[in-house]
C-alpha positions as a Markdown table, in Angstrom:
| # | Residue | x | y | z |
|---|---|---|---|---|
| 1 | Unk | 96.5 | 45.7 | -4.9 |
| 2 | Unk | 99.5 | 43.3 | -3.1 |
| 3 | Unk | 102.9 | 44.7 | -3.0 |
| 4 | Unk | 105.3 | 42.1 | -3.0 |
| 5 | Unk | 108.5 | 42.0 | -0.5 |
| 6 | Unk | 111.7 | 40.9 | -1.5 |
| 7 | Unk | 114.4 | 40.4 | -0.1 |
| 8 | Unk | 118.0 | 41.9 | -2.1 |
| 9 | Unk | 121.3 | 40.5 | -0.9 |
| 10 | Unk | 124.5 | 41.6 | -3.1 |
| 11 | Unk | 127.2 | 39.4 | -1.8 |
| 12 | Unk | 129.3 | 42.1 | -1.6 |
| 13 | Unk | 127.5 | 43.2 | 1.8 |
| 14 | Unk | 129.9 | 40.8 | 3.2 |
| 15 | Unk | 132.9 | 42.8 | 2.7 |
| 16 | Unk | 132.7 | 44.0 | 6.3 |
| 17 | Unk | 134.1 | 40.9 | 7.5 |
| 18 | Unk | 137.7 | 41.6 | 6.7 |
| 19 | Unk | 139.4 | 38.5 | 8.2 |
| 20 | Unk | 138.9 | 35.7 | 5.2 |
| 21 | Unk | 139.7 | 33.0 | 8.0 |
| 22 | Unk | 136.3 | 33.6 | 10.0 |
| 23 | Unk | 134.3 | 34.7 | 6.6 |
| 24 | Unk | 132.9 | 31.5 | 6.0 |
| 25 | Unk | 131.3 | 30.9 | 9.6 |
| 26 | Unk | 130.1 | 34.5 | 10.0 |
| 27 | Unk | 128.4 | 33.7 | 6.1 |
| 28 | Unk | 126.7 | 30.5 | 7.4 |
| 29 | Unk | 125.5 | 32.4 | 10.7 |
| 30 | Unk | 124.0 | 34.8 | 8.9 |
| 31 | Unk | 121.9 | 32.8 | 6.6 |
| 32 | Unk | 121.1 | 30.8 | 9.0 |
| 33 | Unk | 119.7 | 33.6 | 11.2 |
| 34 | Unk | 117.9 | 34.8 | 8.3 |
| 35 | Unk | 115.8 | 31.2 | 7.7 |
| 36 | Unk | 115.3 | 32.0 | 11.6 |
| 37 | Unk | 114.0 | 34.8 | 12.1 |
| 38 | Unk | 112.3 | 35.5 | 8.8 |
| 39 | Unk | 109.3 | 34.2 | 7.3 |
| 40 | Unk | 111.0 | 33.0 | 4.2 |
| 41 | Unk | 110.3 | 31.3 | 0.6 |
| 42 | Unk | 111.3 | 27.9 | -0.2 |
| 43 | Unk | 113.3 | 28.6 | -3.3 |
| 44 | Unk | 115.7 | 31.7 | -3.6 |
| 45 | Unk | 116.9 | 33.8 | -7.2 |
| 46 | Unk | 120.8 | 33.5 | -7.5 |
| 47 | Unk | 121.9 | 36.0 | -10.3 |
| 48 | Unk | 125.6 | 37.0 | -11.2 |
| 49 | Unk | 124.9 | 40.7 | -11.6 |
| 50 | Unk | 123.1 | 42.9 | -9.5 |
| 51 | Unk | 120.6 | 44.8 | -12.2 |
| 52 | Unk | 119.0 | 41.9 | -13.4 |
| 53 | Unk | 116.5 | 42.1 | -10.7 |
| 54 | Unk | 115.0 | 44.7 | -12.4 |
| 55 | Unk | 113.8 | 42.2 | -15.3 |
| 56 | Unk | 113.0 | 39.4 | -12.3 |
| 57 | Unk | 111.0 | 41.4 | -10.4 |
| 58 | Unk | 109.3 | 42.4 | -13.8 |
| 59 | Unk | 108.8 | 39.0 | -14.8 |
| 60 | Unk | 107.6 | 38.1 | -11.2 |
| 61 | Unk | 105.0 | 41.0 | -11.3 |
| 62 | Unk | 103.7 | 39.4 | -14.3 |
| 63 | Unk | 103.1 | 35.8 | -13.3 |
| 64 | Unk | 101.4 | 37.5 | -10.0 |
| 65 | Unk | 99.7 | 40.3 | -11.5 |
| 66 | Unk | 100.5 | 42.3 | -9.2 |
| 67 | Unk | 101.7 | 46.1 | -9.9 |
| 68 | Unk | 104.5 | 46.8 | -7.1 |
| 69 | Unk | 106.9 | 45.5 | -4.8 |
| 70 | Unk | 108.7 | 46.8 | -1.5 |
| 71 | Unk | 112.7 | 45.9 | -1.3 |
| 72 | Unk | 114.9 | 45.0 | 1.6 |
| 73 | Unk | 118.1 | 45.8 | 0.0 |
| 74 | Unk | 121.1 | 44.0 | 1.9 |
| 75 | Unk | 124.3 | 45.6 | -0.3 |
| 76 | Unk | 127.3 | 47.7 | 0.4 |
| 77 | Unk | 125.7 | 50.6 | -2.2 |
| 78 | Unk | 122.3 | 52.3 | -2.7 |
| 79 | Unk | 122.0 | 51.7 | -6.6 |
| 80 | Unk | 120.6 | 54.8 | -7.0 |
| 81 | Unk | 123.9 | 56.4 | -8.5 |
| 82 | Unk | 123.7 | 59.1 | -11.2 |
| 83 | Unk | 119.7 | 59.1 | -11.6 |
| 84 | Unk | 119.8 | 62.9 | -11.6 |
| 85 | Unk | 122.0 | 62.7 | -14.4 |
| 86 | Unk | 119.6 | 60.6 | -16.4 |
| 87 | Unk | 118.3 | 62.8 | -19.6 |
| 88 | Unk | 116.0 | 60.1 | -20.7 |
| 89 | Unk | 115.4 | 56.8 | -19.2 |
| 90 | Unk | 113.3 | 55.4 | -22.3 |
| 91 | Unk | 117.0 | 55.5 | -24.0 |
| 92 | Unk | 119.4 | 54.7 | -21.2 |
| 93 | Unk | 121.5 | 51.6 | -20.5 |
| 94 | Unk | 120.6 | 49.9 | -17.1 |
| 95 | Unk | 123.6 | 49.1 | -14.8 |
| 96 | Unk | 124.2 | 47.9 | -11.4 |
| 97 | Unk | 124.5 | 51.6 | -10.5 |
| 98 | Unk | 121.3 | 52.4 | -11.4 |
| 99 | Unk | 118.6 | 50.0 | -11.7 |
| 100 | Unk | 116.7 | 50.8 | -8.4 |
| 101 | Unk | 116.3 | 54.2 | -10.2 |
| 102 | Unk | 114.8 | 52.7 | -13.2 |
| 103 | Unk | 112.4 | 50.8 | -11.4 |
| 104 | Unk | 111.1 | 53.7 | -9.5 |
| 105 | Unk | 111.0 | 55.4 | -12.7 |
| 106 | Unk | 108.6 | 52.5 | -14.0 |
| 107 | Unk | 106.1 | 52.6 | -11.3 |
| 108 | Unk | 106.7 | 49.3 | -10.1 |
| 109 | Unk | 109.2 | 49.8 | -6.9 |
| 110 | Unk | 107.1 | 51.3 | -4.1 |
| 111 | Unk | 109.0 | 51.0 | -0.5 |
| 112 | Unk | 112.8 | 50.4 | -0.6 |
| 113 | Unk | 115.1 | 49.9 | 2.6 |
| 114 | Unk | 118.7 | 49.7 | 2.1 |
| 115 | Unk | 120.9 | 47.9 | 5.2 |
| 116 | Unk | 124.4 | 49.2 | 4.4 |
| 117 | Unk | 127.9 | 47.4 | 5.8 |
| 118 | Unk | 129.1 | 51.0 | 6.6 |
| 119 | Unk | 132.1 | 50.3 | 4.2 |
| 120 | Unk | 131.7 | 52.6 | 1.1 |
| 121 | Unk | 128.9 | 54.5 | 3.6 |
| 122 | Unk | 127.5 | 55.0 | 6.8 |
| 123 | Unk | 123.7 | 55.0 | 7.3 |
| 124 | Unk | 123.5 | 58.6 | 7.5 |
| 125 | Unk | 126.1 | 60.0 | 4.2 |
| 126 | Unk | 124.5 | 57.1 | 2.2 |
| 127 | Unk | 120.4 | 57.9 | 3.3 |
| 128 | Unk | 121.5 | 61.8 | 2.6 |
| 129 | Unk | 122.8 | 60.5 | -1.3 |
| 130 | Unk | 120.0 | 58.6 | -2.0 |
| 131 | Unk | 117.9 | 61.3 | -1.3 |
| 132 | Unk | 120.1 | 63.9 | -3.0 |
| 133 | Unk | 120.2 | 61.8 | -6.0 |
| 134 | Unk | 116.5 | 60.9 | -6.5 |
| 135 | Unk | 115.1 | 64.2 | -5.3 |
| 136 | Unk | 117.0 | 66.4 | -8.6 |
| 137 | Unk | 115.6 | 63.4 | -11.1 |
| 138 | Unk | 114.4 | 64.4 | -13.8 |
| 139 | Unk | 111.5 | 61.3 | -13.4 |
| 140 | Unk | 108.5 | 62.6 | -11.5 |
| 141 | Unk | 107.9 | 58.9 | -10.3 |
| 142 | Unk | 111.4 | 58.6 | -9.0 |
| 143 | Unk | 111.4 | 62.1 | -7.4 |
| 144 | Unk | 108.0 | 60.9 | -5.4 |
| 145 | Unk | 109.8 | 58.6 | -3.5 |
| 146 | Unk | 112.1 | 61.5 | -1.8 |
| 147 | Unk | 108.5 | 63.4 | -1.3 |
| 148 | Unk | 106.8 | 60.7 | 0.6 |
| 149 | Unk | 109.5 | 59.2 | 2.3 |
| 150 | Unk | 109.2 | 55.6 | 1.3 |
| 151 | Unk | 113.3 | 55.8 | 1.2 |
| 152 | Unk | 115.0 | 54.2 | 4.7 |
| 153 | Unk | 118.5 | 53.7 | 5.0 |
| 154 | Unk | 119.7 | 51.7 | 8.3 |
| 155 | Unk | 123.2 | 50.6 | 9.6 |
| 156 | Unk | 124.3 | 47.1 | 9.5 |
| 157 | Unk | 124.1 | 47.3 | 13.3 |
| 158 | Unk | 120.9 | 47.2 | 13.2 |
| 159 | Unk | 119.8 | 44.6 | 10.2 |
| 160 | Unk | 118.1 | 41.8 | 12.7 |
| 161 | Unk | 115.9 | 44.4 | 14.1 |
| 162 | Unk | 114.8 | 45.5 | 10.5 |
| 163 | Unk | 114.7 | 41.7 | 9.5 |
| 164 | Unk | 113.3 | 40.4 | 12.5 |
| 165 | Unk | 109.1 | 39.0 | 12.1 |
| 166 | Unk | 109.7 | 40.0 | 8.2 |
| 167 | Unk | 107.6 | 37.7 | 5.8 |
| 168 | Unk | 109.2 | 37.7 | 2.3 |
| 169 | Unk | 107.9 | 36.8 | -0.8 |
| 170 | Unk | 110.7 | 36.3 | -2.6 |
| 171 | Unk | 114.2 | 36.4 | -2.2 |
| 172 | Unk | 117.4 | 37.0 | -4.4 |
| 173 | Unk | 121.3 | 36.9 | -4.0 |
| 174 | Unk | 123.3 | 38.6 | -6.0 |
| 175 | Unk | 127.5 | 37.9 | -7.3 |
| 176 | Unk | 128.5 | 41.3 | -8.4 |
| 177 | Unk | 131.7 | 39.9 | -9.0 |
| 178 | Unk | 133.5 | 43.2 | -9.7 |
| 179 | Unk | 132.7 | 44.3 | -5.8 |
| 180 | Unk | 132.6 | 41.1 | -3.5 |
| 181 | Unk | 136.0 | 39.8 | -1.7 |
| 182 | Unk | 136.5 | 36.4 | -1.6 |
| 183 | Unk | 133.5 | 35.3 | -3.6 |
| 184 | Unk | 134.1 | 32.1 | -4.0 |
| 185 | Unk | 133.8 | 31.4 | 0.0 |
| 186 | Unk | 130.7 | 33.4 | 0.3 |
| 187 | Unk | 128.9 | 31.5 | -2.0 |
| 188 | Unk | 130.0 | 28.4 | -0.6 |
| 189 | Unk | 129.1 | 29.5 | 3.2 |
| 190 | Unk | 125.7 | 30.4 | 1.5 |
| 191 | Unk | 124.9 | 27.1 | -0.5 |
| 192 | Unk | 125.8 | 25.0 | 2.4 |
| 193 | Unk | 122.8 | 26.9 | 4.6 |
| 194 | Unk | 120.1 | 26.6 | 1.6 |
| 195 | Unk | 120.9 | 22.8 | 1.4 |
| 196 | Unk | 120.7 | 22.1 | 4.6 |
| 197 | Unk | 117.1 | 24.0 | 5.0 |
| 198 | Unk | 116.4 | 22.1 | 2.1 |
| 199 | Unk | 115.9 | 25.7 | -0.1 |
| 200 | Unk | 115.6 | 25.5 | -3.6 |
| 201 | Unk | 118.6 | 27.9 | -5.7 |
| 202 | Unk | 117.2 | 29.0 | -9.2 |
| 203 | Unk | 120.4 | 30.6 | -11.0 |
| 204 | Unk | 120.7 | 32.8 | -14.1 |
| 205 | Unk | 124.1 | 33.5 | -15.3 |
| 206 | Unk | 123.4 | 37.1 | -16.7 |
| 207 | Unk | 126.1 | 39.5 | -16.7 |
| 208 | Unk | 125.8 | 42.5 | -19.8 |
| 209 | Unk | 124.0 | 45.8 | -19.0 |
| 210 | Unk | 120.8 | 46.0 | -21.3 |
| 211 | Unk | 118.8 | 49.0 | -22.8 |
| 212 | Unk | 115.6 | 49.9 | -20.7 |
| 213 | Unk | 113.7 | 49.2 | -24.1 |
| 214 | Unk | 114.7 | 45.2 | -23.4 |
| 215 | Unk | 113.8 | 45.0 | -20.0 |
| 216 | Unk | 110.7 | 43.8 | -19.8 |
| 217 | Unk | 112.4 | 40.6 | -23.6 |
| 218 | Unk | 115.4 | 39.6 | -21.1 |
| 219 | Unk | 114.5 | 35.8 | -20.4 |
| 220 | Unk | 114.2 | 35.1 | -16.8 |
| 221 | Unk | 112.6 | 31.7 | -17.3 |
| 222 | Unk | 115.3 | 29.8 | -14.8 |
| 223 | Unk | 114.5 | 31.3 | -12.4 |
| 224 | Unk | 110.8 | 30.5 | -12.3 |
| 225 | Unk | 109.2 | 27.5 | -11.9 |
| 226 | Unk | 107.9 | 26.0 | -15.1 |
């Protein structure tokens, strides 16, 4: 079976350009990089918070029948917080702490790469918890990811060599509100790329934490084509 690649980009990756003046420009060079140098989609997933791409990618495995994907994260944290402190993931509440735990716990994330801005870690602290935190889960299926290294964790020094050539399936931007500076002009320096490349934004204004038993009865429909 296909795995499909998506692309994760939490907004508040951004936070490493400190100077709000010069935020705007350095949003719209990176975007536009990205439609550059990557093999890219013609329609992009905007959602407010970052979990809910645990019920898109769900909802996207469907429609393809496929069984897996592999994730580019682009964020300022892993998402893999607290898993070894999960008892029993059948009765948890999902946040956008966790999710990327969840998912590994359901079978259905296979590769994941995290690019971090080096704010809240560098490459080598943050790889080193990510590893720490999904190799004493109590999920066998999250623990195999630690066993056969299909974990990487780069530097935002190096995310156009990681991105560079990459074909992706699908792509999806993420608010997380609670953790993004200046918001507002992000999104702005973002929208004004995707209209000029003539990209297509689905958006889903989700925002509550859900139980893993709804994950799979959250409606996703905007952000699919009907």
């Amino acid at each position: 079976m296909m795995k499909i690649n998506v692309l994760s980009i939490d907004l508040d990756w951004f936070n490493y350009v400190l100077d709000w003046k010069v935020k705007h420009k350095e949003i719209v060079k990176f975007f536009s990089n990205l439609f550059q140098r990557c093999s890219m989609p013609s329609s992009v997933a905007w959602m407010h918070e970052h979990q809910y791409l645990y019920p898109w990618v769900l909802q996207m495995l469907k429609n393809s029948r496929e069984s897996q994907v592999n994730i580019v994260n682009i964020d300022e944290h892993h998402d893999f917080y607290g898993a070894r402190w999960i008892k029993n993931f059948n009765k948890s509440t999902i946040s956008c702490a966790d999710f990327f735990a969840f998912m590994a716990h359901e079978g259905i994330l296979w590769e994941y790469e995290w690019i971090t801005n080096n704010m809240t870690h560098n490459a080598l602290w943050g790889h080193n918890e990510v590893i720490d935190e999904v190799e004493n889960c109590r999920s066998t299926q999250v623990q195999s990811m630690a066993s056969n290294r299909r974990i990487q964790t780069w530097p935002r020094e190096k995310v156009w060599s990681i991105l560079d050539g990459r074909k992706f399936d699908a792509v999806a931007l993420f608010d997380s509100p609670e953790y993004t500076s200046h918001l507002k002009t992000i999104s702005r320096a973002a929208m004004k790329v995707f209209t000029e490349k003539g990209i297509e934004v689905r958006k889903h204004t989700c925002k509550k934490n859900f139980s893993y038993r709804r994950r799979k009865r959250l409606n996703m429909s905007t952000l699919f084509p009907k």
